[in-house]
LOVEX-880719 format. One record per atom (N, C-alpha, C): residue in one letter; x, y, z. Coordinates in steps of 0.2 Angstrom, whole numbers, padded with zeros to 4 digits, always signed. Layout:
# LOVEX-880719
aXYZ...
***
This chain:
# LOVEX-880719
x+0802+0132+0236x+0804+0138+0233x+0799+0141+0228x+0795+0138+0225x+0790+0139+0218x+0784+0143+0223x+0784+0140+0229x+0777+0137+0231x+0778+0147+0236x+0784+0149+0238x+0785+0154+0240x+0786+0160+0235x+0788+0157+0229x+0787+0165+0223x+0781+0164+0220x+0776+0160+0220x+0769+0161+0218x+0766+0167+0219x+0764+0169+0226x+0761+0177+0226x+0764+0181+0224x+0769+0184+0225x+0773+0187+0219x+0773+0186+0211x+0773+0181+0208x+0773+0180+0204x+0764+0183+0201x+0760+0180+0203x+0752+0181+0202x+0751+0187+0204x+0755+0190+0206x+0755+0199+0210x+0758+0203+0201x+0765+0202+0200x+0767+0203+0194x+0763+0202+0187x+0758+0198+0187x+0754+0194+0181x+0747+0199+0181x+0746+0200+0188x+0738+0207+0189x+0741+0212+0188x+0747+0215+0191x+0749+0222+0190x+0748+0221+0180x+0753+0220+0175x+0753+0220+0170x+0746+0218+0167x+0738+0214+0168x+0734+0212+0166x+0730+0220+0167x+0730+0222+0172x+0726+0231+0174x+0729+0235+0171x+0737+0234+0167x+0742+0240+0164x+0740+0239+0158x+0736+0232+0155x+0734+0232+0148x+0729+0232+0148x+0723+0232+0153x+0715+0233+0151x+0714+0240+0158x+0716+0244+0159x+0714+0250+0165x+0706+0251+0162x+0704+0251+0170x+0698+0254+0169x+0694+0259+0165x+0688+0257+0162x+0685+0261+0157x+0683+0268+0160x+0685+0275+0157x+0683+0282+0161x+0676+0282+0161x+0677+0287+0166x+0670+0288+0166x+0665+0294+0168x+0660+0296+0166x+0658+0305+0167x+0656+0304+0174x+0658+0308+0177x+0656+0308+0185x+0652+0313+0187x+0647+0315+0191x+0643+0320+0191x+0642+0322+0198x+0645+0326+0202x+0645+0327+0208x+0643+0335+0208x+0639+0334+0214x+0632+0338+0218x+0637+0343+0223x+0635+0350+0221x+0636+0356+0227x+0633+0359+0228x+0631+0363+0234x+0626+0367+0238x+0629+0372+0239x+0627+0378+0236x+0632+0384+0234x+0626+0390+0237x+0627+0392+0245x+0624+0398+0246x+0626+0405+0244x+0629+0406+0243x+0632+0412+0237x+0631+0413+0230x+0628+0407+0228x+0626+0409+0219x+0621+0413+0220x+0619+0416+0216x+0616+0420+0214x+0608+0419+0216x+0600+0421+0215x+0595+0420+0218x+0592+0421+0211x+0589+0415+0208x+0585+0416+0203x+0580+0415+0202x+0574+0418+0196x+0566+0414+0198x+0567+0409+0191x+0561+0409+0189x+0559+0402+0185x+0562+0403+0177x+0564+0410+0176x+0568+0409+0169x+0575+0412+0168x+0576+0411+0175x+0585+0414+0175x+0588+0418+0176x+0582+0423+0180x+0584+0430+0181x+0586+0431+0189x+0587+0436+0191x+0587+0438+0199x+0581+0440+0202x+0582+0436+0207x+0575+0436+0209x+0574+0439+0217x+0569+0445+0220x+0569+0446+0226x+0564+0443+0231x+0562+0443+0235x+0558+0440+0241x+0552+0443+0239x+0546+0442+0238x+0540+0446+0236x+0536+0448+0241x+0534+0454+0240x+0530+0458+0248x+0526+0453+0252x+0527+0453+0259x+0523+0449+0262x+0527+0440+0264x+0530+0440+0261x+0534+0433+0260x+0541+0435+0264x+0546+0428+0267x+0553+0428+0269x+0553+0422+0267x+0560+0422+0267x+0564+0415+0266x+0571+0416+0269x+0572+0408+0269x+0579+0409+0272x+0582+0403+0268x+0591+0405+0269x+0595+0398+0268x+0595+0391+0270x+0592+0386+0270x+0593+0380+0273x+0600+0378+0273x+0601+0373+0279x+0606+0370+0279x+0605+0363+0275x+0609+0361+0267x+0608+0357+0266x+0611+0350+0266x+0609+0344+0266x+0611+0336+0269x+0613+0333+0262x+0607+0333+0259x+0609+0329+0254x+0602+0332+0247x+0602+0326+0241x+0597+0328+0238x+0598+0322+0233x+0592+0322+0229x+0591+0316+0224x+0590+0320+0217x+0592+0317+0214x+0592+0317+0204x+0588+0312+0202x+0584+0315+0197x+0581+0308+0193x+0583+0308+0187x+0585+0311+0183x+0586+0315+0177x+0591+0318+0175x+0595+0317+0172x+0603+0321+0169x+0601+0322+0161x+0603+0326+0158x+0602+0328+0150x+0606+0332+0149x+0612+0330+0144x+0614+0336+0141x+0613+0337+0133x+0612+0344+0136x+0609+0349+0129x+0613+0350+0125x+0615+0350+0118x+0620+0352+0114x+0619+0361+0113x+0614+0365+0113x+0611+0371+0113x+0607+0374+0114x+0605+0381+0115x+0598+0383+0118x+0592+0381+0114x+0594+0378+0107x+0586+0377+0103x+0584+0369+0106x+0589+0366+0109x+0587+0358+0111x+0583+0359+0115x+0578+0352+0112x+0570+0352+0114x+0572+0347+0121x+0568+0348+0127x+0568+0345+0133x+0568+0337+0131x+0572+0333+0133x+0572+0326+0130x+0576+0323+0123x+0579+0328+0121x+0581+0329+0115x+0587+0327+0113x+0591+0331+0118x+0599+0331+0120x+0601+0324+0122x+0606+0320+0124x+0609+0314+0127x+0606+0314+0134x+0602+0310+0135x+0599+0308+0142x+0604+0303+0147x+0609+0305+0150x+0614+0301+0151x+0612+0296+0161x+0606+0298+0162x+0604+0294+0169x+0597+0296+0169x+0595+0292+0169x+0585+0292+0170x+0584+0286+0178x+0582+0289+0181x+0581+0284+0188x+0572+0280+0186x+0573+0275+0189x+0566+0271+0188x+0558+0274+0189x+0553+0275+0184x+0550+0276+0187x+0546+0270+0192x+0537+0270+0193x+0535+0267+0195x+0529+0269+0192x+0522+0262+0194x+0515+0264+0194x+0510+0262+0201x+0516+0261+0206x+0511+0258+0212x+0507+0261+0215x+0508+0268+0212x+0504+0273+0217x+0499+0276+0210x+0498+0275+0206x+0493+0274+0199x+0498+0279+0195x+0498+0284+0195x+0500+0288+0189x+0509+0286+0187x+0512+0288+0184x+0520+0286+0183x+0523+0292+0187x+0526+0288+0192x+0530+0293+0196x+0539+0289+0198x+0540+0294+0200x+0549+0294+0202x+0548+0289+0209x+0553+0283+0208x+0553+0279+0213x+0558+0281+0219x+0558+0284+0225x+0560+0288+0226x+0568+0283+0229x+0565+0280+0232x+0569+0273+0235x+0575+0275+0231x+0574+0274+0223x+0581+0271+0217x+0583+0278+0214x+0579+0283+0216x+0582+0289+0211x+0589+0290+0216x+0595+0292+0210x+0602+0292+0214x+0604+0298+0219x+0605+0298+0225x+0606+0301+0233x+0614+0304+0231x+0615+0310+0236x+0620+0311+0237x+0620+0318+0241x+0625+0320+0245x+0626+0326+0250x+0633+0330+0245x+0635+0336+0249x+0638+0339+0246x+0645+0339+0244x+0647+0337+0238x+0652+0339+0237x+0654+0329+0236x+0648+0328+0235x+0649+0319+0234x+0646+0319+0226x+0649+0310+0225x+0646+0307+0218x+0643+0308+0217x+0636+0310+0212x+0628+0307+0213x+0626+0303+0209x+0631+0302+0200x+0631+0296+0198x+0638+0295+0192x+0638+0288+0189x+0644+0290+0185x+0642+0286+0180x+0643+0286+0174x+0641+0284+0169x+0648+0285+0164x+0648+0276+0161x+0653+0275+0158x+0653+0280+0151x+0659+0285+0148x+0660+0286+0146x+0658+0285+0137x+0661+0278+0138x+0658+0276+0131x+0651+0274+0129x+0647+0276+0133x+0639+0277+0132x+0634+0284+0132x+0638+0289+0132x+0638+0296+0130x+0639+0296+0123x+0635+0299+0120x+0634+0300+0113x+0641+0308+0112x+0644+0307+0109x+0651+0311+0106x+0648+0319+0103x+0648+0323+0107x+0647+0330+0103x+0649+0336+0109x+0648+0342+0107x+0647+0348+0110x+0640+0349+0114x+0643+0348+0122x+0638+0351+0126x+0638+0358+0130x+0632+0361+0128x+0632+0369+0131x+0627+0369+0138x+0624+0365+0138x+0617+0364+0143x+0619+0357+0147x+0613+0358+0153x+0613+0354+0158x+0606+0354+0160x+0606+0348+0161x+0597+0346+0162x+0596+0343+0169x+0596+0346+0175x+0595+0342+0179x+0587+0342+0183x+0584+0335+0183x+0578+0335+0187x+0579+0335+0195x+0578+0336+0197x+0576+0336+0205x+0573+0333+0207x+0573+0329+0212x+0566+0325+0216x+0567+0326+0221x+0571+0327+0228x+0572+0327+0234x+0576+0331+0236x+0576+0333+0243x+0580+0340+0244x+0577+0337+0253x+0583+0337+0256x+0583+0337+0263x+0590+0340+0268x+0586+0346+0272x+0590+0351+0274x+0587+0352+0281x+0591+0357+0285x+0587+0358+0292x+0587+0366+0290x+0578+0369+0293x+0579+0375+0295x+0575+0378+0303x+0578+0384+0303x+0577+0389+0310x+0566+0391+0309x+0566+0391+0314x+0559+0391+0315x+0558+0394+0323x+0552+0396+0324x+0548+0398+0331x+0541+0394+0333x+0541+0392+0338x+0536+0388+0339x+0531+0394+0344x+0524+0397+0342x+0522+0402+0346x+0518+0400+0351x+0515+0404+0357x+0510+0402+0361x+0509+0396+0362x+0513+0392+0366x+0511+0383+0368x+0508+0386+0375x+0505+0381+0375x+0502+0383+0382x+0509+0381+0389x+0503+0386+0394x+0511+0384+0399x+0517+0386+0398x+0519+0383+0389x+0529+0386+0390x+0528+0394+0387x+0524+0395+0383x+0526+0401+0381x+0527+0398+0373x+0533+0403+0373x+0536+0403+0365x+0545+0399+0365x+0543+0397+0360x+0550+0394+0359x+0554+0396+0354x+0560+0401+0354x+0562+0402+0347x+0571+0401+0347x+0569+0400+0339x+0577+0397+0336x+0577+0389+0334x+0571+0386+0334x+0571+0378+0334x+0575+0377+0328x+0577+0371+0328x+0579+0368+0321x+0574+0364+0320x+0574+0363+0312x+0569+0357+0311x+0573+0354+0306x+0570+0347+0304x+0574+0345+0298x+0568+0343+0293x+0571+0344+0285x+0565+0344+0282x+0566+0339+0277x+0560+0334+0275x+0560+0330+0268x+0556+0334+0266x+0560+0336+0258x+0556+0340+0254x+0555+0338+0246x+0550+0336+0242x+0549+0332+0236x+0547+0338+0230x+0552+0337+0227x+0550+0344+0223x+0549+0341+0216x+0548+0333+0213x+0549+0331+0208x+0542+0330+0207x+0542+0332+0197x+0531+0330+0198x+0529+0328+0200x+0531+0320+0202x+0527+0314+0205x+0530+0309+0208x+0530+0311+0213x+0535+0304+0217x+0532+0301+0220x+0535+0293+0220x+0529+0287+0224x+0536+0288+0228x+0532+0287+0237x+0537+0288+0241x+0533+0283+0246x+0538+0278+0250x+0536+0273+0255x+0536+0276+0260x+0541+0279+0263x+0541+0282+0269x+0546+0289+0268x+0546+0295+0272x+0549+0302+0273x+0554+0300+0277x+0559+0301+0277x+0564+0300+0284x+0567+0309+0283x+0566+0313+0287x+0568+0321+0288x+0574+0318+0292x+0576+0315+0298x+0582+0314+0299x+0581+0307+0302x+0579+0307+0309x+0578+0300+0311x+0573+0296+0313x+0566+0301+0314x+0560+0298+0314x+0558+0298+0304x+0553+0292+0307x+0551+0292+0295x+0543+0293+0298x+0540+0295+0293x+0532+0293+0291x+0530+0291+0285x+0524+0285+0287x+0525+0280+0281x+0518+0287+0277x+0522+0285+0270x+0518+0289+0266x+0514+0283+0262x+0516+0280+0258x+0515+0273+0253x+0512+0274+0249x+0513+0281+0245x+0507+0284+0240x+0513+0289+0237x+0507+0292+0230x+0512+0297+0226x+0510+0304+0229x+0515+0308+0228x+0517+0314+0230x+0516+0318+0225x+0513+0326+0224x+0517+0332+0218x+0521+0334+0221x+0525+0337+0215x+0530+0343+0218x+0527+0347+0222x+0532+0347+0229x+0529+0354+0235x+0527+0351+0242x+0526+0343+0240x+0526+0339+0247x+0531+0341+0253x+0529+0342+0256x+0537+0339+0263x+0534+0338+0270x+0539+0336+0272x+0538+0333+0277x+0542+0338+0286x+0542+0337+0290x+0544+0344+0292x+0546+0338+0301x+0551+0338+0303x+0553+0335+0309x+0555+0339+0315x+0551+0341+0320x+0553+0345+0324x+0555+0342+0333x+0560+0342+0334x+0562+0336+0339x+0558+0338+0344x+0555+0345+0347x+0552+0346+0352x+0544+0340+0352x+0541+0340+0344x+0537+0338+0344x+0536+0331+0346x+0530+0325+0348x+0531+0321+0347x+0529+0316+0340x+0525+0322+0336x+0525+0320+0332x+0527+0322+0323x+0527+0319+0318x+0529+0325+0310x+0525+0327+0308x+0525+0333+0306x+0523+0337+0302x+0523+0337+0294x+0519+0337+0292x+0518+0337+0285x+0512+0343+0280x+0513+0343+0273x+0510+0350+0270x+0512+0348+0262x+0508+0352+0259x+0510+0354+0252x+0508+0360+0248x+0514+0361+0247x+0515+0368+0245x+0510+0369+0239x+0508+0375+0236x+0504+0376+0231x+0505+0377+0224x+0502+0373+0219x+0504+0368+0213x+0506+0375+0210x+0511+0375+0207x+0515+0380+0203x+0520+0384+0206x+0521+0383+0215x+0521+0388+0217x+0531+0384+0219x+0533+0382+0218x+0539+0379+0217x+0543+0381+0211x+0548+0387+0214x+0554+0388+0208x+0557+0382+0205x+0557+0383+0197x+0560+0379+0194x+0564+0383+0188x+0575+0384+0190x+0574+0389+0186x+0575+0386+0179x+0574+0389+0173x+0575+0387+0167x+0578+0393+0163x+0583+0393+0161x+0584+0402+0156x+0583+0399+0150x+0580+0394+0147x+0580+0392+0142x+0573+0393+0141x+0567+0395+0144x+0560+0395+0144x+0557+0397+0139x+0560+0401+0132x+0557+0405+0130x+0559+0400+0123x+0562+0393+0124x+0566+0389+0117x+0568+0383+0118x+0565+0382+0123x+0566+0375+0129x+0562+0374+0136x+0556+0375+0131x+0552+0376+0139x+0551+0368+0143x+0548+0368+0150x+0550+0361+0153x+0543+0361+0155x+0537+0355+0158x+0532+0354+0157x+0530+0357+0165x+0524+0360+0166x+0522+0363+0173x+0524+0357+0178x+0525+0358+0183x+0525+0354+0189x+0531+0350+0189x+0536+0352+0184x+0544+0346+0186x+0548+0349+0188x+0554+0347+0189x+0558+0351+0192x+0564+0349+0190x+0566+0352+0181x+0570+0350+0177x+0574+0360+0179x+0579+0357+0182x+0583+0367+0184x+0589+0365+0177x+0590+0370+0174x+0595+0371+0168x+0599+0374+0170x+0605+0373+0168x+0611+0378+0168x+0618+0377+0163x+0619+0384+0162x+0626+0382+0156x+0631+0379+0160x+0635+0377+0153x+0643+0375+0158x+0648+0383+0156x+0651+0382+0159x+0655+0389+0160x+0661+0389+0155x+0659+0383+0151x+0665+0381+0142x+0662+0375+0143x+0658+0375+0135x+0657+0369+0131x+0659+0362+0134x+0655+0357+0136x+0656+0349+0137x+0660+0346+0130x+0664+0344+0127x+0667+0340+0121x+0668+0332+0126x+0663+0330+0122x+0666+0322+0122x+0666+0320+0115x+0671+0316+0115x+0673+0313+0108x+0674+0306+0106x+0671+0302+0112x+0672+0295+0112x+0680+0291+0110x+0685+0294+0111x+0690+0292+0112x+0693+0293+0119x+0690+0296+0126x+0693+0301+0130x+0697+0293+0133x+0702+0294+0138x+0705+0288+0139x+0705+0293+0151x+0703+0296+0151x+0703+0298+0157x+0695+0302+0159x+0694+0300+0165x+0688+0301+0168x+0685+0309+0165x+0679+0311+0167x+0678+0318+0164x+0675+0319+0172x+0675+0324+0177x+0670+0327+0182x+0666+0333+0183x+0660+0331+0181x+0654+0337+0181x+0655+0338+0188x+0653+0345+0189x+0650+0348+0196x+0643+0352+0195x+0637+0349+0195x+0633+0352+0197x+0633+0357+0204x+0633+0364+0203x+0632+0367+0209x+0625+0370+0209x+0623+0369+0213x+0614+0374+0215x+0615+0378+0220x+0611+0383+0217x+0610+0389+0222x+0605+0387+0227x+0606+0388+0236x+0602+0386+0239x+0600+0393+0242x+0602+0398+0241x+0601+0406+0241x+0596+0407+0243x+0594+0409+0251x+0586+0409+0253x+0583+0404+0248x+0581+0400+0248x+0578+0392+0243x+0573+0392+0246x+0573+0394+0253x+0566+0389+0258x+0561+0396+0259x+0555+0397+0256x+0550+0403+0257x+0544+0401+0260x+0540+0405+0263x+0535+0406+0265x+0532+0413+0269x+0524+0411+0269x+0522+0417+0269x+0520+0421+0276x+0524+0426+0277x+0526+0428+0282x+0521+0432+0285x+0518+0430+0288x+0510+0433+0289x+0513+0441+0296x+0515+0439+0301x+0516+0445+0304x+0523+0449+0304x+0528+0447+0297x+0530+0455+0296x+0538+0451+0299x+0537+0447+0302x+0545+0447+0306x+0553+0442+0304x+0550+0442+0296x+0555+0437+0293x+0556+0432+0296x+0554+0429+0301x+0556+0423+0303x+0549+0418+0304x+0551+0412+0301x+0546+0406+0301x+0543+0405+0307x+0537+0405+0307x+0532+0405+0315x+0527+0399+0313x+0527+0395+0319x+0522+0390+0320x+0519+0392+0326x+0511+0388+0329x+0507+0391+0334x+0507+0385+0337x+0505+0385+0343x+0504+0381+0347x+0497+0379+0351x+0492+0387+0350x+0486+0387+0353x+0481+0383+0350x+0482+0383+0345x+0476+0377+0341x+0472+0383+0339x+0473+0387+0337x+0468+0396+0336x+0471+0399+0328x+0480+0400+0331x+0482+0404+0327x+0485+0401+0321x+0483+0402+0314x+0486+0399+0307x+0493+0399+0309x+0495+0394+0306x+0502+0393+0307x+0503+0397+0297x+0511+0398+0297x+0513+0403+0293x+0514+0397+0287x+0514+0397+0281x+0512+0393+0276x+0520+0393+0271x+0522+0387+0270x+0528+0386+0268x+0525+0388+0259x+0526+0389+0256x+0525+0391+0249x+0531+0390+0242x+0537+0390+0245x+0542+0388+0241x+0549+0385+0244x+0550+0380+0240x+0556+0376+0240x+0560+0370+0234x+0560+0377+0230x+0565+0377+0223x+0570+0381+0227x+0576+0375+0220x+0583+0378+0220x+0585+0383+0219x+0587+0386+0218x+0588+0395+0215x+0592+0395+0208x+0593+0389+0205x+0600+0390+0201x+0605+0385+0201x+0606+0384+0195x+0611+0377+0190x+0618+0381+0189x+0625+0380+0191x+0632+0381+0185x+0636+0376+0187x+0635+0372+0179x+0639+0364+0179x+0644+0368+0177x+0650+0365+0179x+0657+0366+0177x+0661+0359+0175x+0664+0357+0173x+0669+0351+0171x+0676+0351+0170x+0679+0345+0174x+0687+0345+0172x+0688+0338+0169
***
């Protein structure tokens, strides 16, 4: 009889042990890819396509953070606010860069990290500091004058794209083929997977030429070449170190035409060549357009 009420019993004695220590809350911080927000340049305004230039929407997979900060106000200095997740750097590749392997992953409408609540420093937050290292999406392209086939249009491609100052990266994986890289990166690297081809494609975009937005620029400026995007919350963050339930940030980013380059003959759409003659058309930006964290 004893030996049959024992699971039960040791069932009854867990339930009541969790009912008096319940799990610690915790700030949760989940990632959204919102084609609809709004289309910003580097200090928070609206921004159009620049003559000569197209862009389009990527379809996006996932993206990585190195970086979380929240700002109590616009006068807080970069670094200044509660820094609630820092990912590893590294020095294998010489300089100190984002190890890309460890910085925290996530696709749409998932975790990206959480952090016990009673290690948030207690105040009014109005800002959000997120860096960016990673962004991997597919986009539409033309592959021009191949020999033999002609032209090929509508391709999908898939793309690893590093947009954080300096990333040590071991290998690119854009979907299922990787290239081993084993070196540091700038922001503006990517990597470019085209299934027709046998082999990847790779480039880097031009140093400065990656939106990074910030509407704090003018009292919060952030260092050239990072990709810390800012955005308010749409009502004040309060944590007060007593909270006894989870809090859930939503970072949403604008991917809003996010993918640019320079559109040499006029036709909006992204052209690659195949003759070994004709420049292929020059990718030039792949910044997020735009930060609005909200919280429940």
């Amino acid at each position: 009889m004893l030996k049959k009420m024992f699971p039960v019993a040791t069932a009854l004695l867990l339930f009541a042990c969790s009912k008096d220590n319940p799990p610690a809350p915790v700030l949760n911080f989940v990632v959204r890819f919102d084609a609809t927000q709004p289309r910003l340049n580097n200090i928070g305004q609206p921004a159009t396509i620049p003559p000569g230039h197209a862009a389009q929407t990527p379809q996006f997979r996932e993206m990585s953070i190195h970086y979380i900060e929240l700002a109590p106000g616009a006068l807080t200095p970069l670094g200044k606010g509660a820094i609630v997740y820092h990912a590893p750097e590294v020095t294998t590749g010489g300089e100190a860069a984002v190890d890309f392997d460890r910085a925290a992953r996530a696709g749409n409408g998932q975790t990206m990290v959480k952090i016990n609540l009673k290690d948030v420093p207690p105040g009014t937050y109005e800002w959000v500091r997120a860096s960016v290292t990673y962004q991997n999406y597919d986009v539409v392209f033309n592959v021009k004058k191949l020999p033999v086939i002609g032209d090929l249009n509508n391709q999908t491609g898939h793309v690893a794209s590093f947009v954080g100052f300096n990333t040590y990266i071991r290998e690119a994986r854009p979907k299922d083929r990787a290239l081993a890289v084993n070196a540091n990166r700038k922001q503006g690297f990517w990597v470019l997977d085209v299934p027709i081809s046998p082999q990847l494609f790779s480039g880097q975009a031009p140093p400065g030429a990656t939106t990074v937005v910030n509407p704090l620029f003018a009292t919060s400026p952030i260092p050239p070449g990072s990709c810390v995007v800012t955005g308010k919350f749409d009502r004040p963050l309060v944590v007060t170190g007593d909270e006894k339930q989870d809090i859930t940030v939503t970072l949403s980013f604008s991917v809003n035409k996010s993918f640019e380059w320079e559109d040499t003959n006029g036709n909006g759409q992204l052209d690659f060549y195949g003759d070994g003659v004709t420049p292929n058309e020059r990718i030039v930006d792949m910044g997020l357009r735009g930060l609005i964290p909200t919280w429940k």
